[in-house]
N, C-alpha and C positions, 0 to 999 in steps of 0.2 A: 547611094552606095556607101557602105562603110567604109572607116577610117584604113581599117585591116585589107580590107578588099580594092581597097583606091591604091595602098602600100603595095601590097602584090603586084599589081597592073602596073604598076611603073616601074621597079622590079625587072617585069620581064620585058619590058620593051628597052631597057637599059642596055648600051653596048657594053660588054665585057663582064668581067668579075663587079662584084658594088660593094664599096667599103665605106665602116661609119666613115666623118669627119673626122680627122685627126684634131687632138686635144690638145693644144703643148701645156702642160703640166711643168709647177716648180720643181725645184729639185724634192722638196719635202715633203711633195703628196706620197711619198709611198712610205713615211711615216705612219700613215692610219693605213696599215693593209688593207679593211675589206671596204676603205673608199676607191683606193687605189686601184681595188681589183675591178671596184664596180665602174670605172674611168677604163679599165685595160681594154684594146681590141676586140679581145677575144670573147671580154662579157658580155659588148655592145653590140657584136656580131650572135652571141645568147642570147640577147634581150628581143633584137629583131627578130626572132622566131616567136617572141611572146604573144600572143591578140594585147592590143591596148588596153585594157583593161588588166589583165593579168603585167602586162608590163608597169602601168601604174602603180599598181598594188603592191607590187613585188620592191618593184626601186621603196617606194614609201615606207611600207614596211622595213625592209633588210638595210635599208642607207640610212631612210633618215627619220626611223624611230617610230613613226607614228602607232599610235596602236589602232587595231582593227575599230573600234568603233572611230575615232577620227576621222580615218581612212573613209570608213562611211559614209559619215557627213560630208568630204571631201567628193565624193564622186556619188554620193546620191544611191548607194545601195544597204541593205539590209545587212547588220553586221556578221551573219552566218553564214550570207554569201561571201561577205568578205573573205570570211575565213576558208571559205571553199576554195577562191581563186587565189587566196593566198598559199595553202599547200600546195595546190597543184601547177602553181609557178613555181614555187621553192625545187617542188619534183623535180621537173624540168630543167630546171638550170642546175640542179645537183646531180643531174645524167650528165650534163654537157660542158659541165664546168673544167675548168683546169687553172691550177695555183701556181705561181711563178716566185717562188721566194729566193730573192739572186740579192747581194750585199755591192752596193754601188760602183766599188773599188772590181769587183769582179767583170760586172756587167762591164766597165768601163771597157779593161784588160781583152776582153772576146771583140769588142767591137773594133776596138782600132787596129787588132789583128786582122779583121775580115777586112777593113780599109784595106791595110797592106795588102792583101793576097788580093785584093779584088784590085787595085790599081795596079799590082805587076801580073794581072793574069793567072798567076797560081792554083790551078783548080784544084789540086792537092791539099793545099793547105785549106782550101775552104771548105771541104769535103771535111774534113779534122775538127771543123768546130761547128761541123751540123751531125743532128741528128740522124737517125736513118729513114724516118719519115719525116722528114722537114719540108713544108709546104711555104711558095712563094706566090700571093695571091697580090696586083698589081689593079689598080683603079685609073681607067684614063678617061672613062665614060665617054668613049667616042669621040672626045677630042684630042688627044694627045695620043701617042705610039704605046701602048702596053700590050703586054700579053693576054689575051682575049680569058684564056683559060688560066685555073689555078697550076701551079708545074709544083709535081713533086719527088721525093729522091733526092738524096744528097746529087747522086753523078747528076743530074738534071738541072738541080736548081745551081748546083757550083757552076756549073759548064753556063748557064746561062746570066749568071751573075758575074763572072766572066767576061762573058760578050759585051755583056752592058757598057762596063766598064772600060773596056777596048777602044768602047765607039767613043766614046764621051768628046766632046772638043778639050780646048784649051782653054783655057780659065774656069774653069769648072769649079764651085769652090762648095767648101764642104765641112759641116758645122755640127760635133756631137750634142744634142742635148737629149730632153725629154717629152715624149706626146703619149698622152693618155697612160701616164706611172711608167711608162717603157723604156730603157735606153730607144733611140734614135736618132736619125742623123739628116739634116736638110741638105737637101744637092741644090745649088744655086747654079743661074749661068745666065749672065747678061745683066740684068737689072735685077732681075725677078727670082724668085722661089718655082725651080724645075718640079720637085719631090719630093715628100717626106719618104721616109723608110723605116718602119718599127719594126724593133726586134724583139721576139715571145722566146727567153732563155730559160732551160729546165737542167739542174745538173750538170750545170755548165756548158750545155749545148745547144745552139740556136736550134727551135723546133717551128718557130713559124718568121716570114718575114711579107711586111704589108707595105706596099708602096702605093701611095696616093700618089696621081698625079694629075687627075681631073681639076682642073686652074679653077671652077667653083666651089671646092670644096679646100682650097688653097688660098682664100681669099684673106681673111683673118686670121691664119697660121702664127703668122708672129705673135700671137696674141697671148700672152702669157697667163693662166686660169687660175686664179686660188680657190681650190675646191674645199668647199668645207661641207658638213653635216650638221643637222639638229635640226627640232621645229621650227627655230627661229632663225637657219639660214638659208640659204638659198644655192644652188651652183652658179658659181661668179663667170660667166659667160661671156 
């Protein structure tokens, strides 16, 4: 069975929504935008639509540099095919893609507003700094309590971000940084790392918001990545 076809099948036996790993990225990864971009959510959630091969090619290509005959030699094909699977990955994520250019200071400013409004309840105000299709897609892969389905809708997703919030205990404690180029924010409670939560800002309005909370994909969270590019480096993992 192929790599693509073994990916699928687990996929769909997956409980709930499936979301990459969360990245946590320095503050300065989103100095090289199209590394940044190639680390955000929403490209990693592009890329899994790719067959592995086209996702190979694509990341090599467009991140980090390679040129098509390299590429070749790297995974064993002819470099005309490369260049086949190479445009028509490019295609593909250039249907699907979307750009988030938010200034640190800004991103900052939205978030600790949605804090506020989401610790006192305010569905109002969180409604104000989402979009009108804002989707909030949640990861607990059958272990932990999330939302099975994607919820989207300001009234939907405020009302339910909301609720969250409501329930939460007491010592709940709560940390802005960054995962995968994103503002985000870790929810801690007890010992341990409850959730990440990233936020996808366009125009100064949250349009997507990702909450891992599946405890395997939580494992290495603290782990802080210096992502770089070029032939001779590597993603520091």
């Amino acid at each position: 069975m192929s790599c693509g076809r073994t990916a699928r099948r687990r996929r769909e036996a997956y409980v709930g929504s499936w979301l990459p790993e969360p990245i946590r990225t320095a503050p300065d990864a989103s100095a090289d935008s199209l590394l940044a971009e190639s680390v955000s959510m929403a490209m990693l959630l592009v890329l899994e639509t790719l067959s592995p091969s086209e996702r190979a090619v694509f990341v090599l290509y467009e991140v980090f540099g390679y040129s098509h005959r390299e590429i070749g030699e790297l995974v064993g094909k002819a470099e005309p095919t490369v260049r086949q699977i190479a445009h028509r990955a490019r295609e593909h994520v250039q249907a699907r893609r979307r750009r988030f250019d938010l200034s640190p200071d800004t991103a900052t400013r939205i978030v600790d507003r949605f804090l506020r409004a989401a610790r006192t309840g305010d569905v109002e105000a969180l409604m104000e700094l989402m979009a009108p299709e804002v989707v909030h897609i949640s990861d607990g892969g059958g272990r932990v309590s999330a939302a099975r389905r994607p919820i989207t809708g300001r009234t939907e997703v405020a009302r339910y971000v909301a609720g969250i919030a409501g329930k939460s205990a007491a010592g709940v404690r709560v940390a802005v940084t960054r995962y995968n180029a994103l503002p985000a924010v870790e929810v801690s409670a007890g010992t341990g790392l409850d959730y990440v939560l990233l936020f996808e800002i366009e125009d100064a309005a949250i349009r997507a918001l990702y909450a891992v909370r599946n405890p395997e994909k939580l494992r290495t969270a603290a782990l802080v990545r210096q992502i770089t590019r070029g032939k001779d480096d590597e993603w520091k993992r």
